[in-house]
C-alpha positions, 0 to 999 in steps of 0.5 A: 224083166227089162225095160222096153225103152232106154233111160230117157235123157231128154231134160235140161234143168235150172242148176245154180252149176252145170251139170259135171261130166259123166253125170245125166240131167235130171228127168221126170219121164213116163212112158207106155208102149204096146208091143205084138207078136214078141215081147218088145225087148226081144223085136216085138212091133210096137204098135202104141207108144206115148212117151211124155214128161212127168205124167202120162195118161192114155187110152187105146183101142184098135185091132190087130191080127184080125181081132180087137184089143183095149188098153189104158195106162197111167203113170206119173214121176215125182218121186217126192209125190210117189212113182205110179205106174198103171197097165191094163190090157183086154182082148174082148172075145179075141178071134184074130191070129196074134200069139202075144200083146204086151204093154209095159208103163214106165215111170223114172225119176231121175235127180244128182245128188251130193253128199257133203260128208268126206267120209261119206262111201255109200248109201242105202235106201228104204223103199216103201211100195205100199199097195200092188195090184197084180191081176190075172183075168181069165186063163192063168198061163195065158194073161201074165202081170209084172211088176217091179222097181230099179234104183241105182246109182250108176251113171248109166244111161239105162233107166233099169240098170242097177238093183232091182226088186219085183214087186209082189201083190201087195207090195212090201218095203224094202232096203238095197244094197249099200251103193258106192259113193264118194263124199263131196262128189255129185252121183246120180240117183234113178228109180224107174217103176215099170209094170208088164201086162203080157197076153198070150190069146194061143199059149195052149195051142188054142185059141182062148174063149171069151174075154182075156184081160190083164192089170198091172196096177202100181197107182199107189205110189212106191216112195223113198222113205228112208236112206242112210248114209255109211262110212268105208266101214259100213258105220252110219254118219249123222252129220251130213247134208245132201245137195239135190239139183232139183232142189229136194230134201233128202234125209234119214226120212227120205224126201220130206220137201218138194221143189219150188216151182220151176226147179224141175227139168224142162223136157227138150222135144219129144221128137228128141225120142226117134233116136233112142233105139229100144236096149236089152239089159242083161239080168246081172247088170241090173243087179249091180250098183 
């Protein structure tokens, strides 16, 4: 799966140091967006779209096509809190002409972190989904649910370009690869959470009976809660600290301390947004660090 929208680097934020080059201010950024007719990764019409800061909470209802359709999203961005993110779409008793609904929420987490050690190469995160909720109402092959989790280290304006995990029902913990660094250095560390609820009313060729609905529901929470820092060897370092511009506290447990207040990113306006233009990543970038 892609992301539906480029990484939204909209944030200024309170630094004792500017921001160095090649690196993007940290952001807190949830967004929902409800696409027709083609996924919206390949030129669907986005028909609803909220894109807001740190949290996001919205509900939908209209028709298209001839036909109504409901939906609900939620999603908040404070990694230290968990990432959440929440789809759920209906088409009641669908009568109308469209062949596809899809609705994609998304949650990024953006922060630049620094490594004191000079012997510092790379760095490996445990990631911890601790439930998933992934359910087909209706009609398998017609109601699809998604999910899944992105986490890089790349300076890279795409929220969803590095390693990325699908999520299965359930969920799990999982460890990435080692991502390259360079000790004493600024990187960035982004982790998006984005689920996909895709209806497709005529995917047999007839229109469905009845109700079709689908949720995607990773409301609680994936958390960082481990990262290991290693030497050009691949052997682990003990005696290290690591910066964070957002004032978090990073170690071998994850992140154990959330910021003061007023340390977070200030959103620059929304309407910031209009310029970003919808971006396809390839499968085999998003795989990279």
């Amino acid at each position: 799966m892609r992301s539906i929208l480029p990484v939204l680097v909209l944030s200024g934020a309170s630094f004792a140091a500017p921001i160095p080059p090649g690196l993007f201010a940290p952001a807190q950024v949830t967004a929902a967006t409800l696409c027709v007719t083609d996924p919206c990764e390949s030129g669907g019409t986005i028909i609803f779209q909220s894109i807001q800061g740190e949290s996001l909470g919205v509900a939908f209802s209209s028709a298209w096509g001839g036909g109504p359709y409901n939906g609900k999203a939620s999603a908040s961005a404070g990694l230290a809190g968990g990432l959440k993110a929440f789809g759920a779409l209906g088409l009641p008793s669908y009568t109308g002409t469209t062949a596809l609904f899809q609705l994609a929420t998304e949650a990024t987490f953006r922060d630049i972190l620094t490594v004191d050690d000079p012997n510092a190469a790379f760095i490996v995160y445990t990631i911890d989904v601790s439930a998933a909720y992934l359910q087909n109402e209706q009609k398998a092959g017609q109601v699809d649910t998604y999910g899944d989790f992105t986490i890089s280290t790349r300076n890279s304006p795409t929220s969803r370009t590095g390693w990325n995990q699908a999520i299965p029902n359930g969920g799990g913990v999982y460890t990435s690869p080692a991502h390259p660094i360079v000790g004493g250095q600024p990187f960035n560390l982004t982790v998006n959470l984005f689920t996909l609820v895709t209806i497709q009313p005529f995917a047999d060729g007839v229109a469905a009976p009845g109700d079709l609905n689908g949720t995607a529901d990773l409301g609680n929470s994936v958390y960082l809660t481990g990262l290991q820092v290693l030497d050009s060897t691949g052997s682990p370092l003990t005696n290290y600290r690591i910066s964070s511009s957002l004032g978090f506290v990073y170690g071998p447990g994850g992140i154990s301390a959330v910021p003061e207040p007023g340390t977070f990113a200030l959103l620059a306006p929304l309407a910031a947004f209009a310029a970003y233009r919808m971006g396809r990543t390839k499968k085999t970038d998003r795989r990279k660090s």
